[in-house]
C-alpha positions as CSV (number, residue, x, y, z in Angstrom):
1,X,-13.3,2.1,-30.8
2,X,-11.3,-0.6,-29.1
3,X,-9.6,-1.1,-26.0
4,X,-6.0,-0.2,-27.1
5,X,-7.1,3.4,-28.4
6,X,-9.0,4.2,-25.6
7,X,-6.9,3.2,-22.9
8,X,-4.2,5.4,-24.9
9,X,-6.6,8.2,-25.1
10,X,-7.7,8.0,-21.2
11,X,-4.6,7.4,-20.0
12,X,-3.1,10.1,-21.8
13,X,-5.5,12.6,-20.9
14,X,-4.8,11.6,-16.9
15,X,-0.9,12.0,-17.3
16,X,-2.0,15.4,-19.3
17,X,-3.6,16.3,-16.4
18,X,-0.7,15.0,-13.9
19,X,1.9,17.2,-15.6
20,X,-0.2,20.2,-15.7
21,X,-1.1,20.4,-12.4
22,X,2.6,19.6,-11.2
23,X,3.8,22.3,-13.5
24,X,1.1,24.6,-11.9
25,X,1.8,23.9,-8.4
26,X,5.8,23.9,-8.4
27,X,7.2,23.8,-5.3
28,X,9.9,26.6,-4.6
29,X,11.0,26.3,-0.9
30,X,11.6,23.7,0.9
31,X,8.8,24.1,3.0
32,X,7.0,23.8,0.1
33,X,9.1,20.5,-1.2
34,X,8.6,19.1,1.7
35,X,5.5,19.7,3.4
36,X,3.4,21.7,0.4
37,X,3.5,25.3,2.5
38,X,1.2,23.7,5.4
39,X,-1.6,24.8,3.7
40,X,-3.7,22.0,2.5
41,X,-7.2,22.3,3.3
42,X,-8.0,18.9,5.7
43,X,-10.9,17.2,3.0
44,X,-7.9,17.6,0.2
45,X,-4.9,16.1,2.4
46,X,-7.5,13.2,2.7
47,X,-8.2,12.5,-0.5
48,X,-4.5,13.0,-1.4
49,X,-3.7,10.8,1.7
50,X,-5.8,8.0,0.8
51,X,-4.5,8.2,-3.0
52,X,-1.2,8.0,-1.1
53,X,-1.7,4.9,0.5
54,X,-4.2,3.2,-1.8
55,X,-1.2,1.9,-4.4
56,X,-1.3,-0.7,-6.8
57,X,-1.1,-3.3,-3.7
58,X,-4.9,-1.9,-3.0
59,X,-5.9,-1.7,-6.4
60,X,-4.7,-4.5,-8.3
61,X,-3.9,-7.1,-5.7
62,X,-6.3,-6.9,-2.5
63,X,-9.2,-7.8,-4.0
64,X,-7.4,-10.5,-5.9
65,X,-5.9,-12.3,-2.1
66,X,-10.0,-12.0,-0.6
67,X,-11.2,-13.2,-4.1
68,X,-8.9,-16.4,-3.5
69,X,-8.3,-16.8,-0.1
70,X,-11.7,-16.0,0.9
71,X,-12.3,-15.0,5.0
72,X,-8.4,-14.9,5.5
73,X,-8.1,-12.1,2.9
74,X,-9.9,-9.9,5.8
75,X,-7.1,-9.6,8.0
76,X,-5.8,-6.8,5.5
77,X,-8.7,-5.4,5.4
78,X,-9.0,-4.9,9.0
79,X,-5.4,-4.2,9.7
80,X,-4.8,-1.5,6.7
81,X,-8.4,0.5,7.5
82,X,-7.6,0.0,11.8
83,X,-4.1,1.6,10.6
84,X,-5.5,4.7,10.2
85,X,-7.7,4.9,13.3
86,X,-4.7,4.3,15.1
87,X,-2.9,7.2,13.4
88,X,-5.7,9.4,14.0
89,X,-6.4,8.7,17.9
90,X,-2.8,8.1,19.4
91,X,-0.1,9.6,16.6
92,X,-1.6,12.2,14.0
93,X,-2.1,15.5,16.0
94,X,0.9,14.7,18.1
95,X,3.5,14.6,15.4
96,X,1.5,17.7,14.0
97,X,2.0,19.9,17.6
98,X,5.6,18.6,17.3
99,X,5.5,20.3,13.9
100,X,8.6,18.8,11.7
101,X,9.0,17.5,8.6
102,X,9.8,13.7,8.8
103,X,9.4,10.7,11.0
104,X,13.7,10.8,11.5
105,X,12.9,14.2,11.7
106,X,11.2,13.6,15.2
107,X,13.2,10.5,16.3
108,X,16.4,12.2,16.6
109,X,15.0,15.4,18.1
110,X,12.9,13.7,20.7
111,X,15.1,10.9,21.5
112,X,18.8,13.9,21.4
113,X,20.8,11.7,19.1
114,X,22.0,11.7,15.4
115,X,22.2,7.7,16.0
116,X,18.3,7.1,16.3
117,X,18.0,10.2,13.3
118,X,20.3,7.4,11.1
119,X,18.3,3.8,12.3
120,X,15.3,6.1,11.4
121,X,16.3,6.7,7.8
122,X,17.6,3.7,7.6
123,X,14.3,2.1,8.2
124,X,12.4,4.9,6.2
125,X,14.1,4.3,3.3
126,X,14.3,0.8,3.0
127,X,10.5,0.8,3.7
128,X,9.9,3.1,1.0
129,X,12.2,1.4,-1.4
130,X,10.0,-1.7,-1.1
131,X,6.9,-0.5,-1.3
132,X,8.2,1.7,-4.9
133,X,9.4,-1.4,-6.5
134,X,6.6,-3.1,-6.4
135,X,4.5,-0.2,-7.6
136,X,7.0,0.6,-10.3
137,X,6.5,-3.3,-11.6
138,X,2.9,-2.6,-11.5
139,X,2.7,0.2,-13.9
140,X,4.9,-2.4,-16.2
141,X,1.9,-4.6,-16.0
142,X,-0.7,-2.3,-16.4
143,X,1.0,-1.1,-19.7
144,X,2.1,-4.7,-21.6
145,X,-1.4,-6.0,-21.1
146,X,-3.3,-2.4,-21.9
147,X,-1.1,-0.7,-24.2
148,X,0.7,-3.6,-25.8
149,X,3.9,-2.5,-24.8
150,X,7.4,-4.5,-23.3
151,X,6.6,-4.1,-19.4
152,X,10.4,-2.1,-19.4
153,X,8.8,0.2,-21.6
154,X,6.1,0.2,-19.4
155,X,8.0,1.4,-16.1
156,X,10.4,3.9,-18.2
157,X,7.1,5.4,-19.2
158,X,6.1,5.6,-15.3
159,X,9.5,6.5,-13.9
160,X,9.3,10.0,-16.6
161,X,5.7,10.9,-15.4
162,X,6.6,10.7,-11.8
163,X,10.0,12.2,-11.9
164,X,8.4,14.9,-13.3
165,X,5.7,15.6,-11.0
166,X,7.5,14.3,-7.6
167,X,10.9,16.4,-8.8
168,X,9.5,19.8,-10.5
169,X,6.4,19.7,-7.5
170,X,8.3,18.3,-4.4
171,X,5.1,17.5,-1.7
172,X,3.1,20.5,-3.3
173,X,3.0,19.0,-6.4
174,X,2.5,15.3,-5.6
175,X,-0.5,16.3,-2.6
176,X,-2.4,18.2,-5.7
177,X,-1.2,15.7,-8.5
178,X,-3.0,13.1,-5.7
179,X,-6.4,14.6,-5.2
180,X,-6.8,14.0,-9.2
181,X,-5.5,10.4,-8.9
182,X,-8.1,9.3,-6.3
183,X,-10.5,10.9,-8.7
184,X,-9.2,8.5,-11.1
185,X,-8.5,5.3,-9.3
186,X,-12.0,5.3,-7.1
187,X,-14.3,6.0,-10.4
188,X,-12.4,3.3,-11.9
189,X,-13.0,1.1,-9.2
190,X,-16.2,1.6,-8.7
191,X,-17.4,1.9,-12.5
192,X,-17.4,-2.2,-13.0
193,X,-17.9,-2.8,-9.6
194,X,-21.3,-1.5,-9.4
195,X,-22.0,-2.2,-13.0
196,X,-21.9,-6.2,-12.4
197,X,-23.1,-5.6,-8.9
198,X,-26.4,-4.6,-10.9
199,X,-25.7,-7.5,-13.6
200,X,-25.2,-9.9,-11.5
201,X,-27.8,-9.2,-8.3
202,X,-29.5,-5.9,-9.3
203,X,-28.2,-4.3,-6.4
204,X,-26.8,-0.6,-7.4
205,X,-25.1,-0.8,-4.5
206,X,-21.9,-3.7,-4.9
207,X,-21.3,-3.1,-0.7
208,X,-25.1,-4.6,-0.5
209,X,-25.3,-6.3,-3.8
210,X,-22.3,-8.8,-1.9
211,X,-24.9,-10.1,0.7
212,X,-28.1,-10.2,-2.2
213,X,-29.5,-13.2,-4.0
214,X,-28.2,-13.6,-7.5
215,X,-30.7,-12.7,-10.3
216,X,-30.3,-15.9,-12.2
217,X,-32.0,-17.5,-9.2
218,X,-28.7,-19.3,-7.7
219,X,-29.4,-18.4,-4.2
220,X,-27.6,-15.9,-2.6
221,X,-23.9,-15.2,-3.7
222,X,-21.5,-16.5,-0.8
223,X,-23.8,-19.3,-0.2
224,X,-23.2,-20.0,-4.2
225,X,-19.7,-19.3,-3.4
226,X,-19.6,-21.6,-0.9
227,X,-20.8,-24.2,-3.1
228,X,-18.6,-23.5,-6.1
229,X,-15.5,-23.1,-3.6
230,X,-16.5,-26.8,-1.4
231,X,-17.2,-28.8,-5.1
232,X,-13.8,-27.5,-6.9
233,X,-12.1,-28.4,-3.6
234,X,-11.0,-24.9,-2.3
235,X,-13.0,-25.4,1.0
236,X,-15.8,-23.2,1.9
237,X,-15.1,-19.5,0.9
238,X,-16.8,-18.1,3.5
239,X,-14.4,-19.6,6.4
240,X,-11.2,-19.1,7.3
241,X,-8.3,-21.3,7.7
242,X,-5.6,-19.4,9.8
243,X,-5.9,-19.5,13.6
244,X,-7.4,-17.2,15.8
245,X,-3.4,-15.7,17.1
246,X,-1.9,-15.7,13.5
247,X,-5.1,-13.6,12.4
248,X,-4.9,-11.5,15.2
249,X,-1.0,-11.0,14.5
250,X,-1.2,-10.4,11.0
251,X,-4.0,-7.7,11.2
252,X,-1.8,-6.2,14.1
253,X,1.3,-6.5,12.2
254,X,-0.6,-4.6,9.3
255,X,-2.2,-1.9,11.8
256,X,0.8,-0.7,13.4
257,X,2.9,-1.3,10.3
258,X,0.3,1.5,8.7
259,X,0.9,3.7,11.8
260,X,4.5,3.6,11.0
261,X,4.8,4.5,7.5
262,X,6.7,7.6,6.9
263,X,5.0,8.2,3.6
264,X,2.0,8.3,5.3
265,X,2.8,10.0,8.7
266,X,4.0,12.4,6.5
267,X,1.0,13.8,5.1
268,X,-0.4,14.8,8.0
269,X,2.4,17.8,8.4
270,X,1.0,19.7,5.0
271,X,-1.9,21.0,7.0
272,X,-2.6,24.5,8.3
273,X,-3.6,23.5,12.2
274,X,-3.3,20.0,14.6
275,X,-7.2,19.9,14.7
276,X,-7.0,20.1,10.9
277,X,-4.5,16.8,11.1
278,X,-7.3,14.6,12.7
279,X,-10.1,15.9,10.7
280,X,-7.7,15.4,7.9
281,X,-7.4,11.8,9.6
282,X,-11.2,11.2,9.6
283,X,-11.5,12.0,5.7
284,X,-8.9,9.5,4.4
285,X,-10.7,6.6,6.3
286,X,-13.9,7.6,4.7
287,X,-12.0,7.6,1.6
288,X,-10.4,4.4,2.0
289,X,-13.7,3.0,3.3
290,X,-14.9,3.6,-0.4
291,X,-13.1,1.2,-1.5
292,X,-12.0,-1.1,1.2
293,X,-16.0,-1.3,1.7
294,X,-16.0,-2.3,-2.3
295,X,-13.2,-5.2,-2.3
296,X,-14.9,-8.3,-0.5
297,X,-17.8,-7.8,-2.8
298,X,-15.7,-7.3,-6.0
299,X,-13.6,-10.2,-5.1
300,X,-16.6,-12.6,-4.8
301,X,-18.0,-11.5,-8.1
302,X,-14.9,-12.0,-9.9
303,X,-14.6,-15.5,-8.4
304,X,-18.2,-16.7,-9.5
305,X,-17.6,-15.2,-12.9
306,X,-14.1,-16.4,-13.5
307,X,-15.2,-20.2,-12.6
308,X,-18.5,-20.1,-14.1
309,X,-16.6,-18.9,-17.4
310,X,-13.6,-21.5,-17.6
311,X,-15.6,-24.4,-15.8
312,X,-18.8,-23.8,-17.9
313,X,-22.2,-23.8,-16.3
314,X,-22.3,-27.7,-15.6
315,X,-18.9,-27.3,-14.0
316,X,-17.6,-30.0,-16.7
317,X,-14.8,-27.4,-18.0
318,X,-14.9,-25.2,-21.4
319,X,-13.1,-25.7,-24.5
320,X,-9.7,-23.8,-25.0
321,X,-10.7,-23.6,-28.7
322,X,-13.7,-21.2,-27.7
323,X,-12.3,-19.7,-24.4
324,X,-13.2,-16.2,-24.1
325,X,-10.6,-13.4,-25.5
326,X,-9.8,-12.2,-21.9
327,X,-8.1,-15.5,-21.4
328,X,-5.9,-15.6,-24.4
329,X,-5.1,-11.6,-23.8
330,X,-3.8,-12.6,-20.2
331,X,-1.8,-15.3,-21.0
332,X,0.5,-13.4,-23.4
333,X,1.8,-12.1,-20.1
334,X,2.3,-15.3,-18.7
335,X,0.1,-14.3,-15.4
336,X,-2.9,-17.1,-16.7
337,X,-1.3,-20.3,-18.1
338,X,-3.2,-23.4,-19.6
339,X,-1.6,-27.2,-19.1
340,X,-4.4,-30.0,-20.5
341,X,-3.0,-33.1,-18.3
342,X,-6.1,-34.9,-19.3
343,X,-5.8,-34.0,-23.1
344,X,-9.3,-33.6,-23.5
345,X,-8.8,-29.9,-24.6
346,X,-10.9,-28.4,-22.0
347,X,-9.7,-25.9,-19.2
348,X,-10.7,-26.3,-15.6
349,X,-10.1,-24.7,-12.3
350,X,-10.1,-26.2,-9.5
351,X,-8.1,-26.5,-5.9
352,X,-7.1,-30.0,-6.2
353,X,-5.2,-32.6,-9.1
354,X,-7.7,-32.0,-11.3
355,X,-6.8,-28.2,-12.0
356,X,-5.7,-27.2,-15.3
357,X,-5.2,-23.2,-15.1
358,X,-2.5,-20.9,-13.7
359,X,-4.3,-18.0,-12.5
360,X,-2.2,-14.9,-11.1
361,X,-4.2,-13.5,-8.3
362,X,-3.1,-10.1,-9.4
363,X,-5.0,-10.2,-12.3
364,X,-8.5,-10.3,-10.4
365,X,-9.5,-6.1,-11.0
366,X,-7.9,-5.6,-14.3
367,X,-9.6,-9.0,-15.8
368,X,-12.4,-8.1,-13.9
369,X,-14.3,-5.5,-16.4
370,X,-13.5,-8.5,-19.4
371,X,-14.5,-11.4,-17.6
372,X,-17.8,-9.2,-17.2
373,X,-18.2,-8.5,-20.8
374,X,-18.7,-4.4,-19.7
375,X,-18.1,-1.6,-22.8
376,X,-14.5,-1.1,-24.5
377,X,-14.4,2.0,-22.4
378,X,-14.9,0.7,-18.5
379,X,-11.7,-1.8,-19.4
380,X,-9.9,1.5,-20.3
381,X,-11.2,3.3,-17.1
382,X,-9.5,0.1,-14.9
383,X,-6.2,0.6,-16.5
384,X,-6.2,4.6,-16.0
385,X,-6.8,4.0,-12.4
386,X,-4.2,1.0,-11.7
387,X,-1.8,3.3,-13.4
388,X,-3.0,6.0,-11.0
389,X,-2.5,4.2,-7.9
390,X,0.3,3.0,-8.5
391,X,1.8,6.4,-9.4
392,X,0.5,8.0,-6.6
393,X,2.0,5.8,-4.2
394,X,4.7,6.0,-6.2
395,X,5.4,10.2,-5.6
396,X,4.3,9.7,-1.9
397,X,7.2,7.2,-1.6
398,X,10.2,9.0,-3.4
399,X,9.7,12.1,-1.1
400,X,10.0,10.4,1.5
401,X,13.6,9.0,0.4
402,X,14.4,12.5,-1.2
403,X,13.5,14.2,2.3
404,X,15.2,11.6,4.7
405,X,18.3,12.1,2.2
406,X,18.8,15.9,1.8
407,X,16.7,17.0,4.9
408,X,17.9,13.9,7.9
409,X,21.4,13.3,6.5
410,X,22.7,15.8,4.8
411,X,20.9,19.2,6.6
412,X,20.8,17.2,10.1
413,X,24.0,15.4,10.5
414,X,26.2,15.8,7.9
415,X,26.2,19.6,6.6
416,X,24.3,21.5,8.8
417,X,25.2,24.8,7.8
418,X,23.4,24.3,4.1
419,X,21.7,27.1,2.6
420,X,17.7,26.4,2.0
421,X,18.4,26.4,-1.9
422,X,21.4,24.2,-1.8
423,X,19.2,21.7,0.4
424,X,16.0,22.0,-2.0
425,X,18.8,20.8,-4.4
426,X,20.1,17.9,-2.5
427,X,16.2,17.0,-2.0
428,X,15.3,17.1,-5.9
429,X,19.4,15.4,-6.5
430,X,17.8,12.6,-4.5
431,X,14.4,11.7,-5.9
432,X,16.1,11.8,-9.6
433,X,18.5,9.0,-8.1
434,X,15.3,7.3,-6.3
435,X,13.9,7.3,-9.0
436,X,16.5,5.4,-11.5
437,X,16.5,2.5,-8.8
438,X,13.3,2.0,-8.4
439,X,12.4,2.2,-11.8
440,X,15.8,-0.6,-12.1
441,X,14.0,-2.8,-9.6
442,X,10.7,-2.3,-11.5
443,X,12.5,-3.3,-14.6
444,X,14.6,-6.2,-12.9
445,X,12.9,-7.6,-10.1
446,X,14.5,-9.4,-6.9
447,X,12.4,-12.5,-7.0
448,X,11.7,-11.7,-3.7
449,X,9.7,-8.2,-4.1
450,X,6.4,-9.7,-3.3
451,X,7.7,-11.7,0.2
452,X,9.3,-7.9,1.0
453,X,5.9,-6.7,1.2
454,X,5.0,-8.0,4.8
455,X,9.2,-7.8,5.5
456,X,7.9,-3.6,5.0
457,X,5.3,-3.8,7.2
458,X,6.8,-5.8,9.7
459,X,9.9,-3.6,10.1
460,X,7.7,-0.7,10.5
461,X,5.4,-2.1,13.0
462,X,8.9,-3.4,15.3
463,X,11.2,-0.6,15.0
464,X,9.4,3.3,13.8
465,X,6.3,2.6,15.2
466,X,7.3,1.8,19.0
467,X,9.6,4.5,19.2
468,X,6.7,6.9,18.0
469,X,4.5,5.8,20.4
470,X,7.2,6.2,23.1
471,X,8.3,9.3,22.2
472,X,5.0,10.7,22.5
473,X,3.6,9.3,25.4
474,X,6.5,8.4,27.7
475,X,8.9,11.2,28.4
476,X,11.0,8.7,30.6
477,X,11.9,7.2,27.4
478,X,15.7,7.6,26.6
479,X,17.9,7.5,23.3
480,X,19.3,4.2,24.9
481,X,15.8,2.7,25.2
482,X,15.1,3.8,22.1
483,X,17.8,2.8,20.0
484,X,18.1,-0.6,21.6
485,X,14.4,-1.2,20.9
486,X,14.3,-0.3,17.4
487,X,17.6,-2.3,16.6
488,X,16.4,-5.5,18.5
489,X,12.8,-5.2,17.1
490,X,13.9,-4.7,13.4
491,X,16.8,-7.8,14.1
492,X,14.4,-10.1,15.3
493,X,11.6,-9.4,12.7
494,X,13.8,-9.3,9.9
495,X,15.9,-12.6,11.1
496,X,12.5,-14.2,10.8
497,X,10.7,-13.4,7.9
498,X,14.4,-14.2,6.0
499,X,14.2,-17.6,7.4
500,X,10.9,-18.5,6.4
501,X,10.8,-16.4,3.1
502,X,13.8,-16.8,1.8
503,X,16.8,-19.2,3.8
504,X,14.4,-22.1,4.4
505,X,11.1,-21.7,2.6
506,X,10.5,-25.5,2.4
507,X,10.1,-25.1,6.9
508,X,7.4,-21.9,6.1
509,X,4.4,-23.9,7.6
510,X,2.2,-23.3,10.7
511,X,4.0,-26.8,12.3
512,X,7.2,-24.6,12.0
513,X,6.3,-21.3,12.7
514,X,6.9,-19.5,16.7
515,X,3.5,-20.1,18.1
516,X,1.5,-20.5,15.1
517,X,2.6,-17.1,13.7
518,X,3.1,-16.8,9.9
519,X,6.1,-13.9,8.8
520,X,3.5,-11.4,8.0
521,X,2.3,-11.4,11.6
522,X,5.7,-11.8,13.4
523,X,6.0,-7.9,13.2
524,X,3.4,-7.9,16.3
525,X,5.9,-10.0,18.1
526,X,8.8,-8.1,17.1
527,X,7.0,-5.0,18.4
528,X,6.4,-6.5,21.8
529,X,10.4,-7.2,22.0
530,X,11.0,-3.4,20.6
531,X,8.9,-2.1,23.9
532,X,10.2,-4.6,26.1
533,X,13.9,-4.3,25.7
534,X,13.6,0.0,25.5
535,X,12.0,0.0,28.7
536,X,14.5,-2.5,30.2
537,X,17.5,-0.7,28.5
538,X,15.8,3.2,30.2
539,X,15.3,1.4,33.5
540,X,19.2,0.8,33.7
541,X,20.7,3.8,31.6
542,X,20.5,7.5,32.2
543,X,17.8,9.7,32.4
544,X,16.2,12.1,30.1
545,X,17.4,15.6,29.8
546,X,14.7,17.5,31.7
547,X,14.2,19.6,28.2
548,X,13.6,16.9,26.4
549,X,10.8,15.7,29.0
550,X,9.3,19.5,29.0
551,X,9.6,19.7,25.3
552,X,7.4,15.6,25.5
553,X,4.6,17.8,27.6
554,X,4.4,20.4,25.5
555,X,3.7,17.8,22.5
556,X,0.7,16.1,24.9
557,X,-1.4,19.2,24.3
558,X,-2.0,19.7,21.2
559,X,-3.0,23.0,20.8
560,X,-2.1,26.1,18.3
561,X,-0.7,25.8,15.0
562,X,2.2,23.3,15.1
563,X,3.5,24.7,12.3
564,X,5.8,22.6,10.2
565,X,9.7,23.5,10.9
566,X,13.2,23.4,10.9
567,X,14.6,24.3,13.8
């Protein structure tokens, strides 16, 4: 059986699955829509959790930056598994006590003001919208190399599975829908990971297999790495080429960006008790750990096995004429491109003039099982769990627009007097209409989707983040404080990532950059400036209502339920 009918036949089976449970678990209050009842035992949350935030980003493209960018690729590592450690020391059972159902939620009732409830969706939604694009264009991908369909076809296909899962189920149907789809996505990732851990160092174990000698008597593999990486003039794999302060504000940008995801944060309400929300916590970074643990080791297989195969074994290039199919398959999507400049009709890969291939990082994990030479069905496997992750991510996402639409705007400020069906209405109204732009943006990309990744993280980290933090653990903290902050923060951030990325690319070097500090670390900075100018704008404005400062207390002990609300 080949690759095309099983990928049909395992994908088909998942979506089967999808549907069924979404259809079993309908939501029908908005309690449920928007928190799944409370009742999701903590190992479950997890596991939907880390489905959650493990989207096509994690499963297509992080092991593709560490396979080419070698030690820098850790800062993501670091900064998206620290994330989580942060959430579940300083944020998790906080937000829990405080027991509502979104991030503007919170904002606007700590901080007494409809103006911090609006920058708060404002910054939800954009987040989310850039994070759903991306995944959106991933399912495209995943299908016109897999399934030998247009990549539009592709997302429509994606767009009808979640809309029918994330509409019909609201957050009951996605958390259930999620614990299947890290199933999914983590045996798929793991499959081929330990299957050319074994091949390629007899190690079952890919996590110690990456620090093992190679079985074809090489030497171990990042000192072969280092080798391959220092003769094809990439540098040595093994070290890193940022500075100390750009790594250190890139993996901080990423940490507190995590902390301030409302798609994430969001989770942690759909559980019965506050301890329940930091256990809950500890399972998703096991989770994650899985495969986070799994990527640098991945990534350094793929590389040896992708130069070995297109430079030959003498490093003297291979023939196109006899390149291997997994070549020709990816370049009919145009993400591995061939230009002979020496005419000699060999392909080679290198990081200097004499390099002859094109090689879309993203393509790292779903080449992977092909560059390997694994069974028909592992390839399939892959494909299932890219499409996976990227739905998952995908449902997390949309309720969070849906929610701050129907449930922030419309229920908090703008008609407050809607009845609990008409605003389950609004909520569902909203995802359908999230749903036809994102799957627009996943059909017609802004070229700048893949630049708006650390834009995401970075407004998180400089404007929802520091007013979470604040709001929890300084009641002096004022609406004026807070709105300032979170304006300033996001202007700043935002003014210079679209100055590098996107006004004057050509200046987007480390001579040019504020201290040394790339765009996907400026968020750091900018949260620094969010803290700094609220505490300078409380110091001179008025004070707290005393409520509000009892109500901050009561959230510092986070004892009994904490049950999810709306009042």
């Amino acid at each position: 059986m080949d690759v095309q009918i099983l990928t049909y036949i395992i994908v088909g089976l998942t979506f089967a699955l999808y549907i069924g449970i979404a259809i079993w678990a309908r939501a029908g209050s908005t309690k449920e829509f928007y928190v799944a009842g409370g009742g999701v035992p903590p190992v479950m949350n997890g596991m939907a959790t880390a489905a959650d935030w493990m989207s096509a980003a994690s499963f297509i493209s992080l092991a593709g930056i560490v396979s080419f960018t070698g030690s820098d690729g850790s800062v993501y590592l670091m900064g998206w598994t620290g994330g989580y450690v942060l959430l579940a020391l300083c944020m998790v059972p906080y937000l829990r006590k405080f027991g509502k159902f979104t991030v503007p939620d919170f904002i606007g009732d700590r901080y007494y003001s409809d103006k911090a409830r609006i920058v708060a969706v404002i910054c939800a939604i954009f987040i989310c919208f850039t994070y759903i694009a991306g995944q959106m264009r991933g399912v495209g991908v995943v299908f016109s190399r897999f399934l030998e369909v247009e990549i539009e076809t592709g997302v429509v296909i994606g767009m009808a599975v979640v809309f029918f899962y994330a509409v019909l189920g609201g957050m009951k149907g996605i958390t259930y829908t999620q614990v299947a789809q890290y199933c999914v996505l983590i045996f798929a990732f793991m499959v081929p990971a330990i299957f050319i851990s074994v091949m390629m160092t007899g190690n079952l174990i890919p996590q110690l297999g990456f620090g093992s000698e190679m079985v074809d008597g090489s030497g171990y593999l990042l000192d072969k790495l280092d080798g391959l990486s220092e003769e094809l003039g990439f540098g040595a794999y093994t070290e890193g080429r940022k500075s100390t302060l750009d790594v250190f504000c890139i993996t901080g940008a990423l940490m507190v960006g995590t902390a301030g995801l409302p798609h994430v944060i969001v989770r942690f309400f759909t559980v019965p008790k506050v301890k329940d929300s930091r256990i809950s916590a500890g399972w998703t970074l096991i989770f994650i750990g899985i495969m986070y643990t799994t990527i640098p080791a991945l990534a350094s297989f793929a590389r040896v096995n992708m130069i070995e195969t297109i430079n030959g074994p003498e490093m003297t290039g291979t023939a196109y004429a006899e390149a291997p199919s997994w070549i020709k398959n990816w370049e009919k999507t145009g993400l591995i491109k061939f230009d002979d400049k020496n005419g000699d009709g060999k392909m080679f890969y290198s990081g200097d003039e004499r390099n002859e291939m094109k090689i879309d990082r993203d393509i790292m994990v779903l080449a992977n099982p092909e560059i390997a030479d694994l069974p028909a069905w592992v390839i399939a496997l892959v494909a299932a769990g890219g499409l996976a992750a990227a739905l998952s991510t995908s449902a997390g996402l949309l309720l969070v627009i849906s929610t701050s639409v129907s449930h922030d705007l419309m229920k908090k400020t703008l008609k407050p007097d809607i009845s609990d069906k008409t605003e389950l209405l609004y909520a569902r109204v909203a995802a359908a209409v999230g749903i036809v732009f994102a799957g627009y943006f996943g059909i017609n990309p802004p070229g700048f989707v893949a630049a708006v990744v650390a834009f995401a993280f970075g407004l998180a980290a400089s404007s929802l983040f520091p007013a979470i933090i604040m709001g929890i653990f300084n009641k002096k903290m004022n609406k004026e404080g807070a709105i300032a902050g979170m304006v300033v923060g996001l202007v700043f951030t935002a003014s210079y990532i679209i100055y590098f990325k996107f006004v004057n690319p050509a200046a987007n070097t480390a001579d040019n950059w504020l201290f040394g500090i790339s765009p996907e670390g400026i968020g750091t900075i900018g949260m620094l400036v969010n803290f700094a100018t609220a505490f300078t704008v409380a110091k001179l404005t008025s004070e707290v209502p005393q409520d509000v400062q009892d109500m901050v207390d009561a959230i510092r002990f986070p004892k009994g339920s904490g049950e999810a609300h709306d009042h």
